[in-house]
GUKEMAR-238999 format. One line per 8 residues: their letters; for each residue x, y, z of C-alpha. Coordinates in Angstrom, 3 decimals. Example, Ala and Ser with C-alpha at 12.3 -4.5 7.8 and 13.67 -1.06 7.14 Angstrom:
# residues 2
as) 12.300/-4.500/7.800; 13.670/-1.060/7.140
***
This chain:
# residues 475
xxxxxxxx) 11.966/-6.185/31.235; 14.116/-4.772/28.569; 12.936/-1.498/26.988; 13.385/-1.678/23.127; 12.615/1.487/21.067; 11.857/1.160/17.132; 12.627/3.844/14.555; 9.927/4.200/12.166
xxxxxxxx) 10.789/5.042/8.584; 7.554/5.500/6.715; 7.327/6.574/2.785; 6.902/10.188/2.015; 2.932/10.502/1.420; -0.230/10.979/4.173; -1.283/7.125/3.350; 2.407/6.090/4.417
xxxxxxxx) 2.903/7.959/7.586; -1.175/7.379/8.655; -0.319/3.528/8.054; 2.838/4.013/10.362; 1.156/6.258/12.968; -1.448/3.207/13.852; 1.087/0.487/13.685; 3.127/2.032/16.033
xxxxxxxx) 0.003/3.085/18.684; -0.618/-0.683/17.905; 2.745/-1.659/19.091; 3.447/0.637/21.902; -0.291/-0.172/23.124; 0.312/-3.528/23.230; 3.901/-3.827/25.196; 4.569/-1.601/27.575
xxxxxxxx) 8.481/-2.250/27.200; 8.267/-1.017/23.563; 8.853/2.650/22.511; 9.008/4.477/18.723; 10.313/7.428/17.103; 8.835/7.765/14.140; 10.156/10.010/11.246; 8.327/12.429/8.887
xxxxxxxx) 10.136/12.694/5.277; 7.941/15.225/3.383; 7.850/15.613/-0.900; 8.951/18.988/-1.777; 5.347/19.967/-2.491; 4.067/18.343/0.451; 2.645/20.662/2.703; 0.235/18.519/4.824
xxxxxxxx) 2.400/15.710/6.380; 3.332/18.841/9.135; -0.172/19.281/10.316; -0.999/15.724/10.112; 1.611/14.860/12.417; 0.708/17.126/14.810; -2.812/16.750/14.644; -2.468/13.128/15.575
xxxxxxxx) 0.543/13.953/17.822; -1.681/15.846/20.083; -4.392/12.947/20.182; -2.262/10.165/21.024; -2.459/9.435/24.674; 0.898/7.485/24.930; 4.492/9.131/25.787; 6.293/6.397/24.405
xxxxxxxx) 5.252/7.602/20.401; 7.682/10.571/19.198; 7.215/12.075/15.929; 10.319/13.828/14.212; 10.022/15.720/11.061; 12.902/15.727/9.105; 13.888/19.202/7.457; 13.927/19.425/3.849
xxxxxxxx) 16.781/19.569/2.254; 18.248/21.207/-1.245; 17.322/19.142/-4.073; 20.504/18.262/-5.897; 20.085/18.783/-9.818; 20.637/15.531/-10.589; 17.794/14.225/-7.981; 15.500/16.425/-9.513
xxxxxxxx) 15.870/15.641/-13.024; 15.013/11.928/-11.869; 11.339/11.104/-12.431; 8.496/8.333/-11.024; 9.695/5.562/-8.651; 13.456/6.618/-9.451; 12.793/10.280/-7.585; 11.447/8.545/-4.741
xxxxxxxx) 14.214/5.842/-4.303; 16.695/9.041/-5.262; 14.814/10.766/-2.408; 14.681/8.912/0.555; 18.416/7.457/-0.380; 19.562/11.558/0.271; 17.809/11.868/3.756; 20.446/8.726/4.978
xxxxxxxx) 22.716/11.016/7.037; 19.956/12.749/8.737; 18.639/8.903/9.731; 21.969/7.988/11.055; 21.879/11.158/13.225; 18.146/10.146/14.763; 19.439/6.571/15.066; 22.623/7.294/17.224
xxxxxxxx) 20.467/9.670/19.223; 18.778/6.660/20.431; 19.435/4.672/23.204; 17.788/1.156/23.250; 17.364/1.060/19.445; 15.748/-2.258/18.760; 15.708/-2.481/15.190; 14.111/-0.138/12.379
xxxxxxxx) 10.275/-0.690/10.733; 10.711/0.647/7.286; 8.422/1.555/4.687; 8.555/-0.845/1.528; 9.632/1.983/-0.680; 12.179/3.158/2.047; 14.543/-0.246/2.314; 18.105/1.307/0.888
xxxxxxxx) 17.757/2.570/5.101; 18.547/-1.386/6.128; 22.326/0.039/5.721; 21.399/1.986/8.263; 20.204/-0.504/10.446; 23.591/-2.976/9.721; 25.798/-0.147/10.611; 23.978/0.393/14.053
xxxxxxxx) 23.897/-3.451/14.098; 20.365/-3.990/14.792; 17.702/-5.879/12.800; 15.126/-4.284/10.046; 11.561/-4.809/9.455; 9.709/-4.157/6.451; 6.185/-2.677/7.120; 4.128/-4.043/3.485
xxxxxxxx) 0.911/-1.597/3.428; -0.589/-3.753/0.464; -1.754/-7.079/0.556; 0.002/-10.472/1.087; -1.102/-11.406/-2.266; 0.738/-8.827/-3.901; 3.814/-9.328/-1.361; 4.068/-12.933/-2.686
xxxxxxxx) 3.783/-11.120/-6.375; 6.729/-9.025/-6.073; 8.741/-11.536/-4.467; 7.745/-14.541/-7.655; 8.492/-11.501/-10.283; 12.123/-10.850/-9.085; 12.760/-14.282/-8.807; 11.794/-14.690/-12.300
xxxxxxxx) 13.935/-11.734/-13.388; 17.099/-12.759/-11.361; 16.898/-16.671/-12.584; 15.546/-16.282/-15.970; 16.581/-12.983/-17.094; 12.856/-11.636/-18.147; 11.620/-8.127/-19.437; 8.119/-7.879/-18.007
xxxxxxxx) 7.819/-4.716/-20.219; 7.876/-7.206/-23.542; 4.860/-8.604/-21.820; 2.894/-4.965/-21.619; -0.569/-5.661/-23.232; -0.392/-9.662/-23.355; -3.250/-11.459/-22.302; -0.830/-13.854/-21.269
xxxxxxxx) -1.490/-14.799/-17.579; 1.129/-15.746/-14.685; 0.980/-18.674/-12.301; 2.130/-16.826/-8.989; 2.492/-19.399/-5.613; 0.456/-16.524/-3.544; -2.564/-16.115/-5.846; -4.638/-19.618/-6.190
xxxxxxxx) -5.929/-18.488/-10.000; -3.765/-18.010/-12.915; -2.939/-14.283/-12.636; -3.389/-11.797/-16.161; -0.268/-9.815/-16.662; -2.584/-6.970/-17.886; -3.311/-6.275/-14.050; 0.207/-5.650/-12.307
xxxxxxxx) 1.301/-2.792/-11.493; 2.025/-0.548/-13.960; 5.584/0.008/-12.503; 6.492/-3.458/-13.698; 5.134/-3.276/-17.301; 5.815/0.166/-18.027; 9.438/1.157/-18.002; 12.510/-1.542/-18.149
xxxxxxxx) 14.998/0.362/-15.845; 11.901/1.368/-13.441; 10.739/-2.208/-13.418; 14.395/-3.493/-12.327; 14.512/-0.568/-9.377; 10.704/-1.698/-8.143; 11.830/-5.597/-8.069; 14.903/-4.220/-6.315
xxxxxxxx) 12.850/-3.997/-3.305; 11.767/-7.888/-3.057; 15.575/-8.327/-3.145; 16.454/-5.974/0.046; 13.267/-7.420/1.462; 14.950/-10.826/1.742; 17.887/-9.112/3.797; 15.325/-8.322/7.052
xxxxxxxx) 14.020/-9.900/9.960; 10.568/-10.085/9.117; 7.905/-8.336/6.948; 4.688/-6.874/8.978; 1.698/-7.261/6.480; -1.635/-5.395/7.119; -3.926/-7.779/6.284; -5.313/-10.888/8.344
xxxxxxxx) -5.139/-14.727/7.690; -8.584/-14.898/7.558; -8.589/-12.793/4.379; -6.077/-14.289/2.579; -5.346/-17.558/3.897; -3.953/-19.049/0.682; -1.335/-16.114/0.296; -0.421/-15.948/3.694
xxxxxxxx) 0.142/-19.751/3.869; 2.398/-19.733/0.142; 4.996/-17.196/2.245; 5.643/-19.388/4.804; 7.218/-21.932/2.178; 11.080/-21.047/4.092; 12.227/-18.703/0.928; 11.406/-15.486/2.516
xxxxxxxx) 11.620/-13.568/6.121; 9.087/-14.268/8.451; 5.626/-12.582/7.605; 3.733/-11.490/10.093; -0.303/-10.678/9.434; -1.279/-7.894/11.944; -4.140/-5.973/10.224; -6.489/-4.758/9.853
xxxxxxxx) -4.393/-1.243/10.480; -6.648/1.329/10.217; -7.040/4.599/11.211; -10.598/4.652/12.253; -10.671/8.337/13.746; -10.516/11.225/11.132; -11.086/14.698/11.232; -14.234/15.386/13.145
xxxxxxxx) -16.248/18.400/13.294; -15.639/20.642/9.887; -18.127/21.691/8.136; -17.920/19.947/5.346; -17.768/16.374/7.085; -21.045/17.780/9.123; -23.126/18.550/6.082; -21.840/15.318/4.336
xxxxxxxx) -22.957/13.167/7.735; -26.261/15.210/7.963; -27.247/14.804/4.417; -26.092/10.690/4.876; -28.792/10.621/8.340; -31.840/11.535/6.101; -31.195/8.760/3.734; -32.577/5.197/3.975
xxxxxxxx) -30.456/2.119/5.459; -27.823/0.678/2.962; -29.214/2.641/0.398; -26.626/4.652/-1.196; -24.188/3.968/-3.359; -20.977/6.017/-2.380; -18.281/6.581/-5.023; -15.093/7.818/-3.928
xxxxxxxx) -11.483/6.655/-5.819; -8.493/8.251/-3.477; -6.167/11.096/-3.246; -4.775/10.598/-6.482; -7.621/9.483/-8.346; -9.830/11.592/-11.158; -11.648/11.061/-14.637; -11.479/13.120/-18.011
xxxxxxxx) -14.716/15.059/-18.450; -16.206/11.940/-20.671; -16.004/9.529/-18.477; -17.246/12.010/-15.762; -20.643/12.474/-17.640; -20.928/8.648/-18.286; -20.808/8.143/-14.820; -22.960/10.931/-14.391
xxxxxxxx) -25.312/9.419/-16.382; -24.915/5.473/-14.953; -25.821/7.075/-11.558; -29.200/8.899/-13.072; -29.970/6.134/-14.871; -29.724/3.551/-11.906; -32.466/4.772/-9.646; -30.257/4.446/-6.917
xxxxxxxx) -29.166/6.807/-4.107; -25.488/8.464/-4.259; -22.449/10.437/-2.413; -19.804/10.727/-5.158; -16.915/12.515/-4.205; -16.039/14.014/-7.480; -12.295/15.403/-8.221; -10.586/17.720/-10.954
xxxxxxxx) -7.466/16.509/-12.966; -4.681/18.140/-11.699; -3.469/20.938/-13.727; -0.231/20.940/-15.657; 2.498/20.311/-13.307; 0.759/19.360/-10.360; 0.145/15.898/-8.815; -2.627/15.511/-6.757
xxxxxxxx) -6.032/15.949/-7.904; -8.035/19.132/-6.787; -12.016/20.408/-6.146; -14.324/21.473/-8.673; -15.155/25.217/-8.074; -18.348/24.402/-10.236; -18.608/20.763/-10.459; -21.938/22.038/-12.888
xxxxxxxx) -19.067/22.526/-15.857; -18.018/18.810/-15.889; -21.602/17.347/-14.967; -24.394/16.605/-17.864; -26.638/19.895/-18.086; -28.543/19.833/-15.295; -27.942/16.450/-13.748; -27.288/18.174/-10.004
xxxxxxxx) -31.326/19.446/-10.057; -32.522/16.350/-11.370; -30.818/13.954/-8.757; -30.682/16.781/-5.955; -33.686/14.265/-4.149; -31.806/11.437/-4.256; -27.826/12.307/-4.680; -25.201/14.447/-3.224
xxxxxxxx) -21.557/15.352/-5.675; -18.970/16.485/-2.721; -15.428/17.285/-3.022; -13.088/15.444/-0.722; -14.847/12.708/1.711; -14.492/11.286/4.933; -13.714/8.164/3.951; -14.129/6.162/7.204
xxxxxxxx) -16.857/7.819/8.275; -19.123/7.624/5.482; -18.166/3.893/4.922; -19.256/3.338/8.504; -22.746/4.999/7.967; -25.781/3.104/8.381; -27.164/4.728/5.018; -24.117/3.700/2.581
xxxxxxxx) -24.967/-0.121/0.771; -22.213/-0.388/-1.554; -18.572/1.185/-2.751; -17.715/2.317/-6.119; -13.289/2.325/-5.138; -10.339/2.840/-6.783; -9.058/-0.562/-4.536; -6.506/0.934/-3.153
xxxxxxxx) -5.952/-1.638/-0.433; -6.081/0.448/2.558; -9.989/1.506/1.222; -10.710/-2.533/0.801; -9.820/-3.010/4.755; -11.792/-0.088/5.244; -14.925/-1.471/3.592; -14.615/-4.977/4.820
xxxxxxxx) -14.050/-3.580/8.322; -17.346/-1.596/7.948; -19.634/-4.358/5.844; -19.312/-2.482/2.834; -19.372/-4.654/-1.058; -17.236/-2.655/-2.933; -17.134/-2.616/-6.868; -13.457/-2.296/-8.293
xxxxxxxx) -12.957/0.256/-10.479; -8.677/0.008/-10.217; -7.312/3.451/-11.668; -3.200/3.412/-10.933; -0.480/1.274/-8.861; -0.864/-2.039/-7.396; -4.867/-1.376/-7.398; -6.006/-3.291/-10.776
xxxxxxxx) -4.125/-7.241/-9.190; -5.999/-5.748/-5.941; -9.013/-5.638/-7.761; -8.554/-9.157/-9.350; -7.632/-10.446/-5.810; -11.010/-9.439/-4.148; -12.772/-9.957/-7.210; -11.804/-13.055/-8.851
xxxxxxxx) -9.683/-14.533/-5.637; -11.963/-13.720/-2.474; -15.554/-13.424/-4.310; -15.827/-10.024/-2.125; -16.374/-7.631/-4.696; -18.553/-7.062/-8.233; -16.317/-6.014/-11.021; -16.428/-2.435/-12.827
xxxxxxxx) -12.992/-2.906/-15.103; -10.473/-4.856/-13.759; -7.606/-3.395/-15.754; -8.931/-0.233/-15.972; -5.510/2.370/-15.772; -6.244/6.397/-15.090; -4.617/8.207/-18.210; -3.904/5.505/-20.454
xxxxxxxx) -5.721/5.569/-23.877; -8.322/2.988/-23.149; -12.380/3.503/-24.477; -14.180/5.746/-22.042; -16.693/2.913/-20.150; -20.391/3.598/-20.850; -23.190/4.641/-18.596; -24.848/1.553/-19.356
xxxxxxxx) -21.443/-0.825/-18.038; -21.388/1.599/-15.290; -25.189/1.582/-14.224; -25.418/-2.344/-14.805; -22.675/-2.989/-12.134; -24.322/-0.837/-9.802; -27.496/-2.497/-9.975; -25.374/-5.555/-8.844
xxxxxxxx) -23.342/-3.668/-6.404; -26.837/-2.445/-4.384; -28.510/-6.061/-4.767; -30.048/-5.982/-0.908; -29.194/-9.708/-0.446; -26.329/-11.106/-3.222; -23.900/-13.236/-2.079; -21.597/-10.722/-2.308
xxxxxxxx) -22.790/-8.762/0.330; -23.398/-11.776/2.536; -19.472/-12.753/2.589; -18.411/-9.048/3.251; -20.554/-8.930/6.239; -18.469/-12.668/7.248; -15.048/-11.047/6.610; -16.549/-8.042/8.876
xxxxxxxx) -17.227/-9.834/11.555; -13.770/-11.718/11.376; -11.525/-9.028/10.847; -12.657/-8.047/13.653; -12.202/-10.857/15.700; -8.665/-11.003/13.970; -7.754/-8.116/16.157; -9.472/-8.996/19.145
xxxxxxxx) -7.141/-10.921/22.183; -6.473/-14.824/21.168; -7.445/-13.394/17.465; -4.639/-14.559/14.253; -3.684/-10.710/13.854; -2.986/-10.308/17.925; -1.482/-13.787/17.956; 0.743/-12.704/15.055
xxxxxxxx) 1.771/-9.402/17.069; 2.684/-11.145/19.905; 5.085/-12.876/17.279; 6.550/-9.834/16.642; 7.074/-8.610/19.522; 8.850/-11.506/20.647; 10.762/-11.229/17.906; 11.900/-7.716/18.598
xxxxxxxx) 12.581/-8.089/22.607; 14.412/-11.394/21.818; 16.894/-9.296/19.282; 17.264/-6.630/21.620; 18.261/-8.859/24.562; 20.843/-10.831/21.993; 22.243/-7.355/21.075; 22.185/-6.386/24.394
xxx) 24.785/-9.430/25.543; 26.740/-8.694/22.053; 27.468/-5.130/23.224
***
């Protein structure tokens, strides 16, 4: 029975350290030999990650889970005159000393489960002599992505920014259709020296023990299969990871929930495109106007561009400025414009029958785990091959705009695109619908005992106690 503790190194970012939060309950909850400290790194303007931590510190029913916030440091000049992906790497490569200083604090360290953006720490883990463990919070599809584009750059020298607007497409091992350059990630097409740093990752993932994927074989059976090929770690499927419990009991989420019980079943379309996403003031009335126009029930959680300066989208004190004159009275029978939105909880409402999503891939689980067809409307990161991948890959969702890209200089999309693909979206009994209400019931059963996510766990976990024991004898 030897006790193995894992350090936790998630991304700066709420999505990052939620993801890490509920693989390490999953963990801990699963083995009772298994323990995890699991570090906070905050963005200078981050003020949330704090009482988020806490929050779910205080919740968690385990003594085996220990949360430590690192402080925040000085910026140097030159860190912040960096910009995009190259702040972040800059970022989390500065907080090294204070990981060494949690790691040798630790007795029984086991290994450390980093975030994909924080893999310059595996130096940490080779100086402590213990293995490391990417945690991959996207999908296996776009794992398999990253890993075919370095390749490409390392043995044939390529610029994927002298591909940015080709509608050339890719053959990639872990997607089984031809792949159009004009959805990656943005990160790869935009910038030369930011592309090189990204790909940089699918290098130092090839240095670790294993890579823990939340997704399930079930879901993507074809990409999960194409890593298993002997050129990568092991890949172990363990989702769905979700974090099904939210805040409960604000007044906000109550009026939201209460205004969702009076509403028929599956009959409202919700709209809601994450913490980062927002639309110029056209394309906010076009939308406006699709919704009118389509007869059918909505929640859309509506956001403001940040201001100058600022990176995170905010509330509308008036959302009557941005709206068409006098849209909110006309649809006030049938449709509700909120702020922020409970994500899970309106997802898992009786009343919602379709999702208009950004596709980040944490919000696909989400709907798939609640029955949900989703319609991709891709705004900014890996989102737009997501959207391809559940669109043109899985047959699980109805396409907005695939390549759609928040800020870019593409035509506003018309009410009438809009309203069409909502029709479709609400269809009571399209195909569509009918496979996301399969994939329900089997991520669920992916999760369940003798299910390919728990099976896969067990993997890991094996994994783990059998490099802790071979450490063990080493030392």
């Amino acid at each position: 029975m030897e006790k193995a503790e894992l350090l936790f190194i998630p991304a700066p970012g709420s999505g990052h350290v939620t993801a890490a939060m509920e693989m390490a309950k999953l963990l801990v909850d699963r083995d009772e030999r298994l323990s995890v400290t699991l570090l906070i790194m905050k963005m200078p303007s981050d003020s949330k990650a704090s009482t988020q931590t806490q929050s779910t510190a205080e919740d968690d029913d385990t003594s085996r889970i220990r949360y430590m916030e690192l402080p925040q440091d000085n910026l140097s000049p030159e860190l912040k005159s960096k910009v995009g992906f190259g702040f972040l790497d800059a970022l989390i490569e500065s907080k090294k000393t204070r990981v060494r200083d949690v790691a040798a604090g630790i007795t029984g360290l086991a290994g450390l489960v980093l975030d994909m953006f924080c893999t310059t720490m595996i130096d940490v883990a080779d100086e402590f002599g213990v293995p490391s463990y990417v945690f991959f919070t996207s999908s296996a599809a776009s794992l398999g992505l990253v890993f075919h584009l370095q390749a490409l750059q390392d043995n044939q020298n390529l610029d994927f920014t002298e591909f940015k607007g080709s509608d050339d497409e890719l053959s990639i091992p872990s997607f089984s259709n031809s792949v159009p350059i004009k959805v990656m990630a943005s990160v790869v097409l935009d910038n030369k020296s930011e592309s090189r740093k990204f790909l940089d990752i699918a290098r130092r993932f090839r240095k670790t023990k294993g890579i823990i994927v939340n997704t399930f074989t079930e879901l993507e059976s074809h990409a999960v299969k194409s890593l298993s090929d002997g050129n990568t770690p092991p890949v172990y499927p363990v989702g769905p990871v979700l974090q099904l419990k939210g805040d409960e009991g604000t007044c906000q989420q109550d009026a939201i929930m209460s205004w969702l019980d009076d509403q028929p079943p599956s009959s409202v379309a919700f709209l809601c495109f994450g913490s980062m996403g927002c639309f110029s003031e056209p394309q906010v009335k076009e939308i406006a106007h699709a919704l009118e126009q389509s007869g059918h029930r909505f929640l859309w959680s509506l956001r403001q561009p940040p201001p100058e300066g600022m990176k995170l989208p905010g509330e509308y004190a008036n959302p009557d400025e941005v709206l068409p004159e006098g849209f909110l009275e006309r649809t006030a029978e049938i449709g509700k414009v909120i702020g922020w939105a409970p994500q899970v909880a309106v997802l898992s409402h009786r009343a919602v029958g379709g999702f208009v999503s950004h596709c980040g891939w944490n919000s696909i689980l989400e709907s798939l785990w609640c029955g949900v067809p989703v319609a991709a409307w891709p705004l900014y990161a890996e989102q737009q091959q997501n959207a391809f991948e559940i669109v043109r890959e899985l047959g699980l969702a109805v396409e907005i705009k695939m390549d759609y890209r928040m800020n870019s200089d593409q035509p506003v999309l018309t009410a009438k695109e809009i309203e069409s693909k909502i029709r479709l979206l609400m269809m009571e009994d399209g195909e569509i619908r009918k496979k996301v209400e399969e994939m329900k019931e089997k991520s669920r059963e992916a999760m369940m005992e003798g299910g390919s996510s728990y099976i896969s766990l067990g993997h890991l976990i094996d994994n783990v106690i059998k490099n802790t024991e071979c450490h063990a004898l080493i030392r």
